[in-house]
C-alpha positions in Angstrom: 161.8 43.1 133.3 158.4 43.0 131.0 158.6 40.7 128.2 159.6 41.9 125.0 156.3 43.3 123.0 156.9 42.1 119.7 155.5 44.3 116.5 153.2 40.9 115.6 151.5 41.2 118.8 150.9 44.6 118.8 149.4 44.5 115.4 147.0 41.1 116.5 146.0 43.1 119.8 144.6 45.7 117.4 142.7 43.7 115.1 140.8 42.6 118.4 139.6 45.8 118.6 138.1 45.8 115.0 134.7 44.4 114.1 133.0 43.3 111.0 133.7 39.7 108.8 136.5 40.6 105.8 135.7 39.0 102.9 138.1 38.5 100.2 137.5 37.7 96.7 139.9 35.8 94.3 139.5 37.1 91.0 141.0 34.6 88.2 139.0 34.5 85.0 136.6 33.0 84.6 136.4 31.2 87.7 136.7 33.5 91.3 136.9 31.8 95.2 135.6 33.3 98.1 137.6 33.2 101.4 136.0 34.6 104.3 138.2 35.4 107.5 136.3 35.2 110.7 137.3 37.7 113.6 139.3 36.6 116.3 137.0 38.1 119.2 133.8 36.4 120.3 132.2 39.4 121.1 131.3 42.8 120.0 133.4 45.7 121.0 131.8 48.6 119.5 130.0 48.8 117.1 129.5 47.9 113.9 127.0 49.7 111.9 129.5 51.1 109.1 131.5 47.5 109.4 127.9 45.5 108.7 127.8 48.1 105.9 130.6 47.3 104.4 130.3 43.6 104.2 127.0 44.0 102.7 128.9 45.5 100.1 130.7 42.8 99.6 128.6 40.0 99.6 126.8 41.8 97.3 129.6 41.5 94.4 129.9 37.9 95.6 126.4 37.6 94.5 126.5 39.7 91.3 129.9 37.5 90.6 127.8 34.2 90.7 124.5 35.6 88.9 127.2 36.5 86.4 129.2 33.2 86.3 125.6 31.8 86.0 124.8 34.0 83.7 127.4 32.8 81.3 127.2 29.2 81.4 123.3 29.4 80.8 124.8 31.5 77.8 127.2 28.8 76.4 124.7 26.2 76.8 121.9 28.3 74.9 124.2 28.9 72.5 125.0 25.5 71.6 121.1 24.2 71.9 121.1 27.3 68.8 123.7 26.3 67.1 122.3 22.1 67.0 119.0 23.4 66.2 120.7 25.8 63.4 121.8 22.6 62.2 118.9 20.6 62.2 117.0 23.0 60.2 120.0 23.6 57.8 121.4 20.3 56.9 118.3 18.1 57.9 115.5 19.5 57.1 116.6 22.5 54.4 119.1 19.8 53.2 121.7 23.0 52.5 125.2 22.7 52.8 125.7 19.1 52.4 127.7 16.5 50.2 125.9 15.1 47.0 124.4 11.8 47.6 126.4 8.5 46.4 125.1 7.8 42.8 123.7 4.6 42.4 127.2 2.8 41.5 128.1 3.5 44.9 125.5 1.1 46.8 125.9 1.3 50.6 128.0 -2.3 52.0 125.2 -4.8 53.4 126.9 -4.7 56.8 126.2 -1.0 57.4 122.7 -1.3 55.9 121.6 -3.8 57.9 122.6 -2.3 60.8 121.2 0.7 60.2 117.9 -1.1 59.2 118.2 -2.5 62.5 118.3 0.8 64.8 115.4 1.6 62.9 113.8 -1.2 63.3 114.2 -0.4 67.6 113.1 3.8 66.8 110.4 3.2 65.4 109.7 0.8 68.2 110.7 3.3 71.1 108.4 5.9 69.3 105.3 3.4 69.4 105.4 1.8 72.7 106.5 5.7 74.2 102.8 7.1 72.8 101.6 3.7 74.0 103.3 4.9 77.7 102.2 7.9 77.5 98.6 7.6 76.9 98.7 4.7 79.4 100.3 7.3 81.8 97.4 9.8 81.1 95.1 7.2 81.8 96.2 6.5 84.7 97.0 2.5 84.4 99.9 1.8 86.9 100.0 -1.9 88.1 102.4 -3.2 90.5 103.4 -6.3 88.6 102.3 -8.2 86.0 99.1 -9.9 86.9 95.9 -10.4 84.7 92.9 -8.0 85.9 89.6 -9.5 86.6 87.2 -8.8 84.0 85.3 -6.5 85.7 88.5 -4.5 86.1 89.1 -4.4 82.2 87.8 -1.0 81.1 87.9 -1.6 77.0 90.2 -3.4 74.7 92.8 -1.1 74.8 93.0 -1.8 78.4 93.2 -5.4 77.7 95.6 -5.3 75.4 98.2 -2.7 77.6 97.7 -5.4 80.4 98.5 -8.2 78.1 101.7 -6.2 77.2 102.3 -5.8 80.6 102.3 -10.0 81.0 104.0 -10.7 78.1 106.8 -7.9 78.5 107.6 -9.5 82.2 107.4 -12.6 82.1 108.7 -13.6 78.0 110.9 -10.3 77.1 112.8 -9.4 80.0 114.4 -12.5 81.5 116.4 -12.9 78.1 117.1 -9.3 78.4 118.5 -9.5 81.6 121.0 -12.5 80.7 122.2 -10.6 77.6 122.4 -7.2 80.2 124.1 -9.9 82.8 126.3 -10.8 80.1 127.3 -7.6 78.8 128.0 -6.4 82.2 130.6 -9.3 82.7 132.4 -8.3 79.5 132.4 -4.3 80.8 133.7 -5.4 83.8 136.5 -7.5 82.6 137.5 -5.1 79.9 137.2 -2.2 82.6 139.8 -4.9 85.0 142.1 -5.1 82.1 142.2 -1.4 82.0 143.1 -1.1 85.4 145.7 -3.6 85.8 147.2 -1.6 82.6 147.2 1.7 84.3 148.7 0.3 87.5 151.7 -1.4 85.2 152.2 2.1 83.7 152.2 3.8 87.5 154.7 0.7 88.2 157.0 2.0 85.3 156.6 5.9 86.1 157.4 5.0 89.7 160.5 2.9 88.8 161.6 4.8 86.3 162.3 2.0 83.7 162.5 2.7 80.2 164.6 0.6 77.7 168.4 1.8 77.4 170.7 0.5 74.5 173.6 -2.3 76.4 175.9 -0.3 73.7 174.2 3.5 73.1 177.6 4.4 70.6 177.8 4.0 67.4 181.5 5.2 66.4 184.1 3.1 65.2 187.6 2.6 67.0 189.1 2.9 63.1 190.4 6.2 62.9 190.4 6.2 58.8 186.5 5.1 58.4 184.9 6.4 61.9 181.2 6.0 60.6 181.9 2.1 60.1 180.0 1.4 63.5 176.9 3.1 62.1 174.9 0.2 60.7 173.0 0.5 57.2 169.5 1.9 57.0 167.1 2.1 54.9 164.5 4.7 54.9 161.1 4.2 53.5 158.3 6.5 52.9 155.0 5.0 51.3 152.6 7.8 50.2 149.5 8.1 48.1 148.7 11.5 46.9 150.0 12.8 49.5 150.0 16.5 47.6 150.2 18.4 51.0 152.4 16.8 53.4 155.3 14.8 51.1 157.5 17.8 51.1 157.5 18.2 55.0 158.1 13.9 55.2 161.3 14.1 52.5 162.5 17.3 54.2 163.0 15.4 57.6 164.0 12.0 56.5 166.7 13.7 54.2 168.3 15.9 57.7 168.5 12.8 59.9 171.6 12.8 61.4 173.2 9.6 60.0 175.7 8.9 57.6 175.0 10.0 54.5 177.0 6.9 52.9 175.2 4.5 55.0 171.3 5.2 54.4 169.2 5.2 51.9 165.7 6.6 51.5 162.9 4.9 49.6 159.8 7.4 48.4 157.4 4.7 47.6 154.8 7.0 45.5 152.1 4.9 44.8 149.7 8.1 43.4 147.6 8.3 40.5 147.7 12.1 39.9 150.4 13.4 37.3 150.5 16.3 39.0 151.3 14.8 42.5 153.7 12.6 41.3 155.4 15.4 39.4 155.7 17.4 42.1 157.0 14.0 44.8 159.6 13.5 41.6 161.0 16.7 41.7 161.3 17.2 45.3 162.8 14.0 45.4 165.4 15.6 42.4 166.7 18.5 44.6 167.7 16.5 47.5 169.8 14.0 44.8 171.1 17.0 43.6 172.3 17.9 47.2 173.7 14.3 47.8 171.3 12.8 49.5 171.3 8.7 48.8 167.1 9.1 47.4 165.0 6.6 45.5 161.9 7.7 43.9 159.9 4.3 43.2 155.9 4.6 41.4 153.9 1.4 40.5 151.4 2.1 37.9 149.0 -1.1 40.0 148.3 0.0 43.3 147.9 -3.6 44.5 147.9 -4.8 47.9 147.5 -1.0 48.9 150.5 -0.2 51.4 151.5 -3.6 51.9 151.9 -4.2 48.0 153.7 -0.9 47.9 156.5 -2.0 50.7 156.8 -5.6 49.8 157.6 -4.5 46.3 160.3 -2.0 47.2 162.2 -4.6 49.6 162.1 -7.0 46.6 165.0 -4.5 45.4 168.2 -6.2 44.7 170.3 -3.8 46.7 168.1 -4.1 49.7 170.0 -6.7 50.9 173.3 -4.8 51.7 171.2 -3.0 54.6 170.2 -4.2 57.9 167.6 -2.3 59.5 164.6 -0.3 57.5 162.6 2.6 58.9 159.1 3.7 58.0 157.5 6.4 57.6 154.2 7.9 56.7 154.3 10.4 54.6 153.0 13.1 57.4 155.2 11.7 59.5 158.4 14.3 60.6 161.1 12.6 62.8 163.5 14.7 64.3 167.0 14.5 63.4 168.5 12.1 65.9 166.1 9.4 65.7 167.6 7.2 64.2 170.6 7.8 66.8 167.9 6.9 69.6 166.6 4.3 67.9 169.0 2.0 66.2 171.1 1.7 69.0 168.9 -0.7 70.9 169.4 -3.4 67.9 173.0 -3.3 69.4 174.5 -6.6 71.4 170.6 -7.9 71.3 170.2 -10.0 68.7 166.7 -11.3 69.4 165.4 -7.5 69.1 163.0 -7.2 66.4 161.5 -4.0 66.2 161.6 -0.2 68.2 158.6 1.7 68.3 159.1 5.5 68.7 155.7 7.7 69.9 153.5 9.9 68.2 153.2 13.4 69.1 150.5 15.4 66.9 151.0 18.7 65.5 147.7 19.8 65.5 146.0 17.7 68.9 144.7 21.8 69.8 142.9 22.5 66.2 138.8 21.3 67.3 137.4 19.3 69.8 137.6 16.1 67.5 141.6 16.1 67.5 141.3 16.9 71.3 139.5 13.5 72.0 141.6 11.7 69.6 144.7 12.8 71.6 143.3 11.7 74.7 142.4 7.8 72.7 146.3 7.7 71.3 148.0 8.8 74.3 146.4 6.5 76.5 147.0 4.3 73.5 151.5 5.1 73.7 152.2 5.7 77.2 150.3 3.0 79.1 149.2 -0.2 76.5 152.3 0.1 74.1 154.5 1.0 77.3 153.3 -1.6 79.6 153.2 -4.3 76.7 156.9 -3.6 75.6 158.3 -3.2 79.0 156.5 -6.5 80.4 155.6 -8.9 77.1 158.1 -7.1 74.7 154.8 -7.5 72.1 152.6 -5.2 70.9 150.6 -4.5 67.6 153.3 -2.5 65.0 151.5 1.0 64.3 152.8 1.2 61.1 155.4 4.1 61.0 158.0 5.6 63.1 159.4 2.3 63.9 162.7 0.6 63.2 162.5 -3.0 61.8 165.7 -5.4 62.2 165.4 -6.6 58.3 166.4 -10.2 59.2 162.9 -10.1 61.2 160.8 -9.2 58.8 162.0 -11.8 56.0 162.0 -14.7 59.0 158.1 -14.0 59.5 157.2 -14.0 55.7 157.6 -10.2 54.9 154.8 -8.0 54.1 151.6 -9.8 53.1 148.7 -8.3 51.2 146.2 -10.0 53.0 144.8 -7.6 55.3 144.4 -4.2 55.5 146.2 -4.1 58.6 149.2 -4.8 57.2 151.1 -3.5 60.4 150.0 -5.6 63.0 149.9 -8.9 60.7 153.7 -8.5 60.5 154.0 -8.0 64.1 152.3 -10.9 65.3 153.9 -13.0 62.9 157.3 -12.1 64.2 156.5 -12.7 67.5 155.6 -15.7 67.1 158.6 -16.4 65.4 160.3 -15.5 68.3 161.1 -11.4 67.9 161.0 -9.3 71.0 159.6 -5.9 70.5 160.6 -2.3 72.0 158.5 0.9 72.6 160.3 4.1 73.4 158.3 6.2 74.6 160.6 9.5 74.9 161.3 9.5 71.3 158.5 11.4 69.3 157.4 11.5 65.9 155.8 15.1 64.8 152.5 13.8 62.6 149.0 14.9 62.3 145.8 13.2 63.1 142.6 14.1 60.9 140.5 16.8 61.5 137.3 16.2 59.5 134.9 13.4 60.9 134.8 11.7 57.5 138.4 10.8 57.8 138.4 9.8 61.2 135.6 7.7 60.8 137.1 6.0 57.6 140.4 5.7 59.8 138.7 3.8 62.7 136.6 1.1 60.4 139.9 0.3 58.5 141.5 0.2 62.3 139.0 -2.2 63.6 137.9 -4.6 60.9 141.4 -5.1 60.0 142.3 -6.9 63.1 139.4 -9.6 63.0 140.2 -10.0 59.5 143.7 -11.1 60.8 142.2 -13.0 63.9 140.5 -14.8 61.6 143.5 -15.8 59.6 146.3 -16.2 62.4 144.2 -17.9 65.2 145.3 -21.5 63.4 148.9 -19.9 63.3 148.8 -18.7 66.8 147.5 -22.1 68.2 150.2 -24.2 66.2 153.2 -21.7 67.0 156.3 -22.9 69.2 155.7 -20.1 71.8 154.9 -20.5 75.5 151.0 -20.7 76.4 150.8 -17.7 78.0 152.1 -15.6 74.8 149.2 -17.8 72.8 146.8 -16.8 75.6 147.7 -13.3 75.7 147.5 -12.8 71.6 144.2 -14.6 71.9 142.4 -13.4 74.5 144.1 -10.2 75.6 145.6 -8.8 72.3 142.6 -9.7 69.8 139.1 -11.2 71.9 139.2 -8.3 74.8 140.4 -5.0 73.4 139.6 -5.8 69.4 136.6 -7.3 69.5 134.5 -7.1 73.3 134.7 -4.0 74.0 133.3 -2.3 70.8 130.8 -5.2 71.1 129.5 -4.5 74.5 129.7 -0.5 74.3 127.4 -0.3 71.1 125.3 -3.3 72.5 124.9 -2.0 76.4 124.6 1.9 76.0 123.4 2.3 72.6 120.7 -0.5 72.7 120.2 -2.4 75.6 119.8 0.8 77.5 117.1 2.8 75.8 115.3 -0.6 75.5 115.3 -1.0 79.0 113.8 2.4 79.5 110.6 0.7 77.9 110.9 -3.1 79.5 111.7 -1.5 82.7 111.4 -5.6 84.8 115.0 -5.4 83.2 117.3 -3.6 85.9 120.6 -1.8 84.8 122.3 -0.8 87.9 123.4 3.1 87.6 127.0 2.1 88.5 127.0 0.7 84.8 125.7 3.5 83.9 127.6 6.4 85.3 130.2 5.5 87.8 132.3 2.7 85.8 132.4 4.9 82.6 133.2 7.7 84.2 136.4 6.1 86.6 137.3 4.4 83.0 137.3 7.6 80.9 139.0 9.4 84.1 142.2 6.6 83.5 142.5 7.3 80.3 142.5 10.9 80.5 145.4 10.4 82.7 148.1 10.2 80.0 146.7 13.7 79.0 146.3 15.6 82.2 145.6 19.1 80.1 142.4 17.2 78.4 140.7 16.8 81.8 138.3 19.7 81.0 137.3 17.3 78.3 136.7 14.1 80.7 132.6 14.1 79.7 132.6 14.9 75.9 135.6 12.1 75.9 132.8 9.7 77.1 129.9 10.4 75.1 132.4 11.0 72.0 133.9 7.3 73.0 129.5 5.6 73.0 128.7 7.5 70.2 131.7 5.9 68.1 130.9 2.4 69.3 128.6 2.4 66.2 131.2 2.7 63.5 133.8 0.7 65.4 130.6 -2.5 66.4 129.6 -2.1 62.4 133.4 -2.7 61.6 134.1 -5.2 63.8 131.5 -7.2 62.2 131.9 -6.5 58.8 136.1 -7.8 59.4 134.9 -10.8 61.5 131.9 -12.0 59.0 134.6 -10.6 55.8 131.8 -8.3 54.7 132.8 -6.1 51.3 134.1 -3.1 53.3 136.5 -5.0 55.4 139.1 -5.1 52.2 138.4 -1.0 51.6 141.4 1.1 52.1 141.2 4.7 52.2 143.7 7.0 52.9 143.4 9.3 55.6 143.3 13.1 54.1 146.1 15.2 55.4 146.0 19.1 55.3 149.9 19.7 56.1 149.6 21.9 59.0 152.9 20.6 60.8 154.9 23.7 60.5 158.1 24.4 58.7 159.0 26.7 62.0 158.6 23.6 63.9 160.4 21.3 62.0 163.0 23.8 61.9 163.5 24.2 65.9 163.4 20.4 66.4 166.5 20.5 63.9 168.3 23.2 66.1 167.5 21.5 69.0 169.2 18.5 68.1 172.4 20.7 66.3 172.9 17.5 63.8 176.1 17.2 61.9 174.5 16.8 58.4 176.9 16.2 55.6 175.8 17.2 52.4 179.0 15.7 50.5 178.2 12.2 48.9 180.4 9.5 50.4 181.5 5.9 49.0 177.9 3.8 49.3 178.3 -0.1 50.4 175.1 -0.9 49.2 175.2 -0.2 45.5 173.1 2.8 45.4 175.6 4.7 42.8 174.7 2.2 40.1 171.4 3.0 40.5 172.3 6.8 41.1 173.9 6.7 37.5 171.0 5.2 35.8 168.8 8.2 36.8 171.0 10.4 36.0 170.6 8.9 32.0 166.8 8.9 32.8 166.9 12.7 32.6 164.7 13.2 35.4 162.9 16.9 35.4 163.9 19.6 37.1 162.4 21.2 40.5 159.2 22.5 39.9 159.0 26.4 41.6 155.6 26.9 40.6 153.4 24.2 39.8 150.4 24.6 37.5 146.9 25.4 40.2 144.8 22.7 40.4 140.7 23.2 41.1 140.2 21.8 44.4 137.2 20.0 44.8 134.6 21.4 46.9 134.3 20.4 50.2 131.2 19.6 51.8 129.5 18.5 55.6 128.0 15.4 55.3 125.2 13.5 57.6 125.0 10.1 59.0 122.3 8.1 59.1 122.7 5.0 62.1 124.1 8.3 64.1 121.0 10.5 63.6 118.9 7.5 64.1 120.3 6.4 67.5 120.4 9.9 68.6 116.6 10.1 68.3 116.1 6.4 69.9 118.2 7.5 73.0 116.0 11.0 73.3 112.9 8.7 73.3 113.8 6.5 75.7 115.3 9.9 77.8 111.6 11.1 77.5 110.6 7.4 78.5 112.7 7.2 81.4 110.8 10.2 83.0 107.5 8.6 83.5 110.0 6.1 85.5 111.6 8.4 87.5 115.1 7.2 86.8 117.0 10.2 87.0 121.2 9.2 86.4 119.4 7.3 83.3 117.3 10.5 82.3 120.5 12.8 82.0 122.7 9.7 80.4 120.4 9.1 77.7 119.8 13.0 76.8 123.6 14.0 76.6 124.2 10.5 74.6 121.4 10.9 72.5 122.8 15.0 71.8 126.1 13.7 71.4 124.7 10.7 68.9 122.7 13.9 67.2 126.1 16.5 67.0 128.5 13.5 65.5 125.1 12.7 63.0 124.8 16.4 61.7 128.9 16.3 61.1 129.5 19.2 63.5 132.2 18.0 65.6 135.6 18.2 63.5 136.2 20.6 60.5 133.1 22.6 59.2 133.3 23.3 55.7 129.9 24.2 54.7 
């Protein structure tokens, strides 16, 4: 009996029979692949003169796809060379669309003017010895090595000169230059080990699944007649300075969390100089009285000490000490209803717990490139430095909101001090040392923005980074004299503060802003490309790990990260040397695009039990309840009076614009060498230096 023919084999018998090479296209915009199937016969069966014409066809459109695909990226790119040079002509040379220039009162800080004064110092350099180069180039003087020419060699003085150069630049200029490259490459390589050893503790967590769970996650009582007497007292604080367009959003969610109403309190610590703003805080902080809410509205007249003044004199209250735990949070800050039921639990049957860290999560990390790459920086930042640290050190820097403090910590370790503008981290290293353990939750997320202009983001970052060699300076003595093992001083030393706060914006200004251009024109001083290109980019790849939708963004992450080694070097220095800007604080400028549809779903999702109806208070509160009510505090306000805004207004940045043009001279320079990875490093940093200088990355409000 014949084997049973199958309907597969009959079908594969008959495709013998066909000739020709199928091709088959992928369409998926904007990208398209190309799968070509082979035919299964070796031969040719018939023919194939209608088949060959058919293919044709279709390699064709795979041609006219790529010319098109081509087509369009040259289109992007020319479009942004038009849009740079639009800008060039507009804001630097026409001058138009820019902020008024400081007046005179407002003299720039030494530490930034010297530095800039120091990058021009190297331009103008580059620009001389590069028409020095080039003429020499045209002339055709190429030497091997440095070597002094017999004099019948010499042509003129010009040649004697360029041959003395020669000498002097090889044998005097760069063998100090290579130790300080040597050096910096040490530093790059152990900041890039502490990196890895990071991500590979974070992989270690992800791959045991630890996180931190409470010994005692519930709250209720056994008592039948007072149930909520297992719920612990909080108190909720909310520092703000004319915080005009986000305060309503902050008091809306603190007042929903899902807690007792009769056992928390919230603090709105306005420390505003606007009537109007602190009108409007007032009578938002009136309608949620009026609904029963325990809420404290607290103004100081002196805003000293900034937010550190402002908290240390609200837990100087008297009735501050009926309560055991205190929350903060920034006034863009939105926490979800049950966070303090995810938080405060931990504290529970662990007494030597300090502090829990919730994450940020960022309501607007989609609005422009520039909150893009800051969401790749703080993600990076929460789920492998802050989760590692806490899960294997229990320590890490505070962040200043969207934590829970145990209050017993915070008055062991001194309490907020006004001595730093880092405020935050002083008070966390201070209680570890006196012994607190520390606790990062990562699955519990804050809703908050981050800023979208470059001004504020650059303001942010100087305050972020001088701060914490200001406090180096003060707590090394502290840290060396504390009770606590060796390895927690070597790790707060070295790790916490020398290595991530101070060497590596130290070596990423120093190696890729300066010391590589210069090279370009000492060239006996060798920077290996693997510096150059393939550390970076394995370094920038980790840390777009924690954001795996922000991969398309893996290059402009790098150059972004170079070309803000400027501002984050020039505050370094001015917190380490206690340079006049180190004590500024400016507040970061919100524009209140978190949502009320958002806030709303994160309160359905939770379904709290929120309980309008004013219980008996432990902590004294109706004292002070009854002594605003005498105060005759006024009324909501529906429709406050318009204000005029003040213009806004791009601005440009000079030790930006200046090291964009030194790294496109020593991109030009780097040509007559021939060093290509160098060529195409310098040219995109230099662009990137020039698009951060002319303010067009972040908000355009020209």
């Amino acid at each position: 009996m014949a084997p049973t023919n199958f309907d597969f084999v009959e079908w594969w018998n008959k495709e013998q029979l066909r000739g020709g090479t199928p091709v088959v296209v992928k369409m998926a915009n904007p990208n398209y692949t190309m799968l070509e199937i082979e035919s299964p016969r070796a031969g040719g069966f018939g023919g194939g003169g209608k088949d060959k014409g058919k293919n044709a066809k279709q390699l064709t459109w795979v041609l006219l796809l790529k010319a098109h695909r081509a087509a369009g990226c040259l289109a992007w790119m020319a479009l942004g060379l038009w849009t740079v040079l639009a800008a060039i002509k507009k804001r630097l040379i026409l001058r138009q669309g820019l902020a008024p220039p400081p007046s005179t009162a407002a003299k720039p800080h030494k530490g930034g003017s010297r530095l800039f004064k120091a990058i021009t110092g190297f331009l103008v350099f580059a620009i001389f010895m590069l028409c020095v180069e080039v003429a020499a180039h045209l002339m055709g003087w190429h030497f091997p090595g440095p070597y002094w020419a017999p004099a019948f060699q010499v042509q003129n003085l010009a040649h004697s000169i360029y041959l003395g150069w020669l000498y002097l630049r090889a044998e005097y200029i760069a063998p100090p230059l290579q130790l300080l490259i040597n050096f910096c490459i040490c530093l790059f390589l152990i900041q890039s080990a502490d990196r890895i050893i990071l991500c590979i503790g974070c992989m270690w967590i992800k791959w045991k699944n630890i996180k931190p769970i409470p010994v005692n996650p519930s709250l209720e009582s056994d008592d039948i007649e007072q149930p909520d007497k297992g719920y612990p007292m909080v108190l909720v604080q909310i520092p703000m300075c004319n915080e005009r367009e986000v305060y309503e959003q902050s008091i809306s969610a603190v007042c929903q969390l899902d807690w007792p109403r009769h056992r928390m309190l919230v603090q709105v610590l306005d420390d505003s100089d606007d009537v109007d703003t602190q009108f409007l805080i007032k009578a938002e902080v009136t309608k949620w009285n009026q609904k029963g809410i325990n809420i404290i509205y607290r103004h100081r007249t002196n805003r000293t000490g900034y937010k550190a003044g402002n908290l240390k004199s609200a837990m100087s209250c008297e009735y501050v000490k009926d309560y055991e735990f205190v929350t903060i949070f920034d006034a863009d800050f939105q926490p979800k209803a049950d966070f303090l039921k995810r938080t405060v639990p931990h504290f529970r049957d662990n007494p030597e717990l300090g502090l829990v860290q919730a994450r940020w999560s960022f309501v607007n990390k989609d609005e422009n490139l520039l909150t893009r790459l800051q969401n790749i920086n703080l993600s990076f930042h929460f789920e492998v430095e802050q989760q590692v640290n806490g899960v294997f050190i229990n320590f890490f820097g505070f962040n200043g909101t969207a934590g829970v403090w145990r209050i017993k910590a915070l008055e062991e370790c001194g309490g907020w001090l006004e001595r730093t503008t880092v405020e935050d981290m002083d008070i966390a290293v201070r209680a570890h040392l006196s012994g607190w353990k520390f606790i990062f939750v990562n699955d519990v997320r804050c809703l908050c923005e981050l800023p979208e202009s470059y001004e504020a983001y650059r303001k942010q970052q100087h305050r972020w980074h001088s701060g914490p060699m200001q406090l180096f300076r003060l707590c090394l003595p502290d840290i060396i004299k504390s009770e606590v093992s060796v390895g927690k001083k070597a790790n707060m030393i070295f790790l916490f503060f020398l290595l991530r706060k101070l060497i590596l914006p130290f070596y990423s200004f120093t190696l890729f802003c300066i010391i590589l251009p210069v090279t370009m024109f000492v060239p006996e001083a060798m920077l290996p490309v693997w510096v150059v290109c393939y550390i970076p980019a394995l370094m920038s790849f980790l840390n777009v790990l924690p954001a795996p939708r922000s991969f398309p963004f893996l290059i402009p992450y790098l150059l972004f990260e170079n070309t803000m080694s400027v501002t984050k070097f020039n505050a370094m220095i001015s917190g380490l040397f206690q340079l006049s800007s180190a004590h500024e604080w400016v507040v970061t400028k919100k524009t209140g695009r978190a949502s009320e549809g958002e806030l709303l779903s994160s309160v359905q999702e939770t379904k709290p039990s929120v309980n309008l109806n004013r219980g008996v208070s432990e902590s004294g509160v109706e004292l002070l309840k009854q002594k605003q009510e005498h105060n005759s505090l006024p009324p909501p306000i529906l429709a406050p009076a318009p204000t005029i805004p003040k213009k806004k207004a791009n601005r440009l940045y000079r030790k930006e614009l200046s090291l964009a043009f030194l790294l496109l001279t020593a991109a030009a320079r780097s040509l007559l060498s021939a060093k290509g990875v160098h060529f195409y490093f310098l040219l995109f940093q230099g662009i990137s230096f020039l698009v951060v200088g002319l303010d067009l990355i972040g908000e355009q409000v020209s």
